[in-house]
C-alpha positions in Angstrom: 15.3 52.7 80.0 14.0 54.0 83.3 11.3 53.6 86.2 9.6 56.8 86.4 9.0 58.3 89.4 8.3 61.8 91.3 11.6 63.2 90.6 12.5 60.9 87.5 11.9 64.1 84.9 13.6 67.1 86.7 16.5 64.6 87.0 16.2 63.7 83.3 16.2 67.8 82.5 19.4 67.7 84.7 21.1 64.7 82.9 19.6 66.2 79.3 20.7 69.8 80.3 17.5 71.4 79.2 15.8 73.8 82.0 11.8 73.2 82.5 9.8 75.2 80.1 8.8 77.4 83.3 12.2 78.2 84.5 12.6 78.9 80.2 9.5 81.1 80.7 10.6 83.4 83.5 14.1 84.3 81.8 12.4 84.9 78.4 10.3 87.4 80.5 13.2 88.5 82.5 15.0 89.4 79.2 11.6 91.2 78.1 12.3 93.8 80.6 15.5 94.0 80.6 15.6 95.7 77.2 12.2 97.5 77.9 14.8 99.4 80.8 18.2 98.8 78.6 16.0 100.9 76.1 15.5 105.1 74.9 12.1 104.7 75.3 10.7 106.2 78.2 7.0 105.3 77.6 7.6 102.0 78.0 8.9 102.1 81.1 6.7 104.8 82.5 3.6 102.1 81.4 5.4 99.3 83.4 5.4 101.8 86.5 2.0 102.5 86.0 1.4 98.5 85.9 3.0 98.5 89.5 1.5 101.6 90.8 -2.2 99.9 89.9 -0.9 96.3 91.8 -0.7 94.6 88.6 0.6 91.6 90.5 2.3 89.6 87.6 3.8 92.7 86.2 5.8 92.9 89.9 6.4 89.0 89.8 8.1 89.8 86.6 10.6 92.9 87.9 11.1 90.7 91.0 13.1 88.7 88.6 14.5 91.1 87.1 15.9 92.5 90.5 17.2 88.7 91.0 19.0 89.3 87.7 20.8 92.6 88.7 21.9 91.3 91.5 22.9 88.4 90.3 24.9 90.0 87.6 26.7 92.5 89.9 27.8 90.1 92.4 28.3 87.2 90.1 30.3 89.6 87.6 32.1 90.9 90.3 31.2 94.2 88.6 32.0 97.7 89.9 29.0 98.8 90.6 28.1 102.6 91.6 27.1 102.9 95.8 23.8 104.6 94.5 22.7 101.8 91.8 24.3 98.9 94.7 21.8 100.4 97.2 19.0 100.6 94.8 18.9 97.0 93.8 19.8 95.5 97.5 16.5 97.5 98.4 14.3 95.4 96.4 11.8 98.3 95.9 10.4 98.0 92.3 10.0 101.3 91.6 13.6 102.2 92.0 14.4 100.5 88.7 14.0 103.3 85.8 16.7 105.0 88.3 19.3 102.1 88.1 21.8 102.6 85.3 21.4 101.8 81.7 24.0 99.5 81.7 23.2 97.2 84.7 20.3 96.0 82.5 22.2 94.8 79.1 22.7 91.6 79.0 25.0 88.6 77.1 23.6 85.2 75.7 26.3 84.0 78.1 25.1 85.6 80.9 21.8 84.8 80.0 22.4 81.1 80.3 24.2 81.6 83.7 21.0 83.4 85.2 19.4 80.8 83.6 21.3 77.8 85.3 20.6 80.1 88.5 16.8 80.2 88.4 17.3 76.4 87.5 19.3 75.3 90.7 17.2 77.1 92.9 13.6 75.8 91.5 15.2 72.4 91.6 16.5 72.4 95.0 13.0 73.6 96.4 11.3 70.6 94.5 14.1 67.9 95.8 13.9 69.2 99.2 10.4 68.9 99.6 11.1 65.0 98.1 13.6 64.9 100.9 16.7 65.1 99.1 19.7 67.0 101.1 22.3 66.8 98.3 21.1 68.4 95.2 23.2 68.0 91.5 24.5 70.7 89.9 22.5 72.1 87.1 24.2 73.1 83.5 23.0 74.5 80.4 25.6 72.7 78.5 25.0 68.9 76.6 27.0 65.9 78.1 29.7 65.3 76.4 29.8 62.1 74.7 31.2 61.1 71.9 29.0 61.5 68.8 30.9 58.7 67.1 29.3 56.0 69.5 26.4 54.0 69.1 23.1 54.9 70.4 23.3 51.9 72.3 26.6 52.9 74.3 24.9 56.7 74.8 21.9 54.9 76.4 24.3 52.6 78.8 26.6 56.0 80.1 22.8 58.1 79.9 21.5 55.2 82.3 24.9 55.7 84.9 23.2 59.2 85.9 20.4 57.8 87.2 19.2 56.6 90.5 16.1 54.7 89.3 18.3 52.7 86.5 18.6 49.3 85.1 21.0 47.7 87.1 20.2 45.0 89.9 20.1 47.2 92.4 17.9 49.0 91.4 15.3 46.3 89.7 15.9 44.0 92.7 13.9 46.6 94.6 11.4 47.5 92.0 10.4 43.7 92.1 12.0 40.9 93.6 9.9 38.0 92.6 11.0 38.7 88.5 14.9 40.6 90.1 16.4 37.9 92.3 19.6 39.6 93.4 20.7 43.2 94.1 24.4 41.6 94.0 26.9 42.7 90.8 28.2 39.9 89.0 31.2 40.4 90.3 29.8 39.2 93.6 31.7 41.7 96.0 28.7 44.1 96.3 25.2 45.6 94.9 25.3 46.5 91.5 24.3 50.3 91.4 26.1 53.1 89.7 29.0 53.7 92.0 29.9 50.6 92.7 30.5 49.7 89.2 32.4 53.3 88.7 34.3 52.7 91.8 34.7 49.4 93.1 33.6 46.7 90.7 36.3 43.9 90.1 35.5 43.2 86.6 36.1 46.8 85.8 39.6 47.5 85.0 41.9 48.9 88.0 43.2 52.0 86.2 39.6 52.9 85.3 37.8 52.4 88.8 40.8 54.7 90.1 40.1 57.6 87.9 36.6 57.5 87.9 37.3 57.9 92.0 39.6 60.7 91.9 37.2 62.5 89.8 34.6 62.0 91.8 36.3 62.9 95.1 36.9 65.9 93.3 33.4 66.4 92.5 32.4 66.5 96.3 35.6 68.5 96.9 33.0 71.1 98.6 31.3 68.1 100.9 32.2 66.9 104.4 31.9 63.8 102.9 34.7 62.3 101.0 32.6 59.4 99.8 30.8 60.0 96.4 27.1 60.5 97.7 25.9 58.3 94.5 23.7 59.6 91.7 24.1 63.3 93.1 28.1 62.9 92.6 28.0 61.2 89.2 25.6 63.9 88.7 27.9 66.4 88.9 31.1 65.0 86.8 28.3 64.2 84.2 30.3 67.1 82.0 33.6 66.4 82.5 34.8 64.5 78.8 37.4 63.2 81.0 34.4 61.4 83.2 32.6 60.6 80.5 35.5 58.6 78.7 35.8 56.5 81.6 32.2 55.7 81.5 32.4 54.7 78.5 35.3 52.1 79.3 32.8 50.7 81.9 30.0 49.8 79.9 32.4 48.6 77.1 33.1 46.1 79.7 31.4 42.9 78.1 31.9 40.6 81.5 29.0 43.2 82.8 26.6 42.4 80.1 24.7 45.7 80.8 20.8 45.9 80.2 20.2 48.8 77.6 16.6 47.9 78.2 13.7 45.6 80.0 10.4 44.3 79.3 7.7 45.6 82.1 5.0 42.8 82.4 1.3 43.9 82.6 -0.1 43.6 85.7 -3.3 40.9 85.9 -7.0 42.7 85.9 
């Protein structure tokens, strides 16, 4: 139900909640040497010194992530953390890590999926920057919350909401005018793209259209910006059940007569 392009997949990932496999990668790594310190066995960490000592490269790429995760943990946590250990980890000096404290390097499955989302939110901002994005979604670990009583034909209609490149007029208008002859909603007042039918659209029903606004105002409470910055700020309410519901009223809305899908025509030659 959507035009790929460069960003269409991490944005999917996003919508989906599933971190790329090599984000996946570094944490299962991370978690590696986490218990290899956590651990009573001093050989194994005396062999992972040795690895750094001989400028086994990948070996330090590893620790440097295991660094990020101290520090993330004892900031994050807001953790008491002892002035000795604090000093060792803000040095960033690998071989300072069999002296850190046992503790520091246990680890939760929830905290595990917070470093996650971290590692996440940082690889995606990189790629989206370069893309020449400057507001970035929110990543979470967590599924959207829809319903599973709906059909799969509903799920599709709220999925497609989250996305830029989408199936409304707006959007096809600009993939290809000749076979899209209006960007216009059928409610006439505007372009149809995801906001406007969240926010503004006059077929939608009033009391919807005015929560799906306060929520997400309340999204971009952290922007200069008061005005939802489109897919980024539906983005973001994407798992609120509240936001969600209200989606749902939307594309229930049978004046819309919402496209769950489209036939692409082969190009001649």
């Amino acid at each position: 139900a959507v035009v790929s392009t460069q960003s269409t997949g991490s944005i999917l990932e996003v919508i989906l909640g599933v971190p790329p496999l090599l984000v996946l990668s570094r944490v299962v790594t991370t978690k590696h040497y986490l218990k290899v310190f956590s651990g009573n066995h001093d050989i194994h960490k005396e062999f992972v010194i040795a690895q750094i000592n001989e400028g086994n490269t990948s070996v330090s790429q590893h620790l440097k992530d295991v660094l990020k995760f101290l520090k993330w943990r004892t900031s994050t946590l807001q953790e008491e953390v002892d002035e000795l250990d604090s000093q060792m980890i803000a040095s960033k000096d690998l071989l300072h890590l069999p002296q850190i404290s046992v503790k520091y390097f246990k680890y939760t499955k929830v905290m595990i999926e917070k470093f996650t989302e971290t590692l996440w939110q940082e690889t995606l901002e990189n790629e989206l920057m370069n893309q020449g994005w400057s507001h970035f979604p929110s990543v979470s670990c967590q599924p959207l919350p829809i319903p599973r009583n709906i059909s799969r034909e509903k799920e599709v209609l709220v999925m497609s909401l989250l996305y830029e490149n989408n199936l409304l007029n707006s959007f096809l208008f600009k993939f290809d005018r000749k076979r899209w002859k209006s960007p216009l909603c059928p409610c006439g007042t505007d372009d149809q793209d995801a906001v406007h039918l969240l926010t503004s659209c006059s077929i939608v029903e009033e009391w919807v259209k005015r929560k799906l606004t306060a929520l997400l105002q309340l999204g971009e409470r952290d922007s200069m910006d008061s005005v939802p910055n489109g897919v980024v700020s539906v983005l973001n309410c994407s798992r609120d059940p509240e936001f969600i519901a209200a989606c749902l009223e939307v594309v229930e809305t049978e004046e819309l007569n919402l496209r769950t899908k489209v036939t692409l025509k082969k190009k001649n030659g």
